[in-house]
C-alpha positions in Angstrom: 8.4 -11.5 -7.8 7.1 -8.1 -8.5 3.0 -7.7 -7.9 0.3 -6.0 -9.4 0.6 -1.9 -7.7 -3.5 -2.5 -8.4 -3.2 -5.5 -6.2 -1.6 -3.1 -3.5 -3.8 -1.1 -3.9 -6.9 -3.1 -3.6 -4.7 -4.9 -0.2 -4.3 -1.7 1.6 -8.2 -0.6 0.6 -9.1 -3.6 2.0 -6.7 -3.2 5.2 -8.4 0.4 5.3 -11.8 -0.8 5.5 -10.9 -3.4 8.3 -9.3 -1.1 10.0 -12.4 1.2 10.3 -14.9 -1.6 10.7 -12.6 -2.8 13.9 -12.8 0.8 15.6 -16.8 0.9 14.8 -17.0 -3.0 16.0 -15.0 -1.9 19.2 -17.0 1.3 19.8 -19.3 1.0 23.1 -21.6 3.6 22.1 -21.5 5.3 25.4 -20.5 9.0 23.1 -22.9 9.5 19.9 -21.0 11.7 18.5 -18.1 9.5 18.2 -19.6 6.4 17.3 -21.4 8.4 14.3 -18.1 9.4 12.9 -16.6 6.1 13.6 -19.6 4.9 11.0 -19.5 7.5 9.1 -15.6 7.3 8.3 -16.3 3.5 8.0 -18.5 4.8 5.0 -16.0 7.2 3.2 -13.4 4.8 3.6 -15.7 1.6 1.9 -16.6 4.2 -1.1 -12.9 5.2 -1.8 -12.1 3.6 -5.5 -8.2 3.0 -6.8 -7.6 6.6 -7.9 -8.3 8.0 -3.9 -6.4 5.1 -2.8 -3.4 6.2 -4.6 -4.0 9.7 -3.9 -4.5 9.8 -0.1 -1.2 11.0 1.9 -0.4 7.8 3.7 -1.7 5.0 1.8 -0.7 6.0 -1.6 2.8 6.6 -0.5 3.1 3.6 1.5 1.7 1.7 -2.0 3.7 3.7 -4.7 7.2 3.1 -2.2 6.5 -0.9 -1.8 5.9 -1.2 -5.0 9.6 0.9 -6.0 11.3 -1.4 -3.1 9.4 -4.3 -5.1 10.8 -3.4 -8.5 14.7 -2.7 -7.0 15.1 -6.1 -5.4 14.1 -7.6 -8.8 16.1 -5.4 -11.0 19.6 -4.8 -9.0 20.8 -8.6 -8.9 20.6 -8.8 -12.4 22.2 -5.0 -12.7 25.1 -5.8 -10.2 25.5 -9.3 -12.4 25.7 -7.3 -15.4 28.4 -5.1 -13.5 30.1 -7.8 -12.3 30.7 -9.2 -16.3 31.3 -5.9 -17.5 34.1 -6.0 -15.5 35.4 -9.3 -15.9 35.3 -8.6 -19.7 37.5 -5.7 -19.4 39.9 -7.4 -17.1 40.3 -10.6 -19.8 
């Protein structure tokens, strides 16, 4: 069944900001400097909206290509079946 590409998006925001929360959660806090950008990443990535999403490199391709490979498996079985009839229409 083909999804929602907002849905996708809104699953790999979500993935995003879980991803940065775990690096902040497993920061020691031994370097300052890298625990601040650890947080403040964790804040850029929380304030990204649907539109950045689809924008950024990575993510928005990974979303815009899932949601292509989505849209293929539904529509070639029923493209191929249509072949396949074309074909046995001719050959009757």
């Amino acid at each position: 069944m083909l999804r929602c590409p907002l849905r996708l998006v809104e699953q790999a925001r979500l993935a995003a900001v879980e991803a940065a929360q775990a690096a902040v959660n497993t920061d020691d806090g031994a370097n300052v400097a890298i625990a601040n950008r650890l947080q403040a990443t964790l804040v850029a990535v929380q304030g990204l909206c649907n539109d950045t999403i689809l924008g950024a490199n990575v993510i928005g391709t990974c979303i815009v290509t899932a949601a292509l490979q989505e849209l293929a498996d539904a529509m070639l079985p029923n493209k191929i079946l249509q072949c396949v009839k074309r074909y046995l229409r001719r050959e009757a």
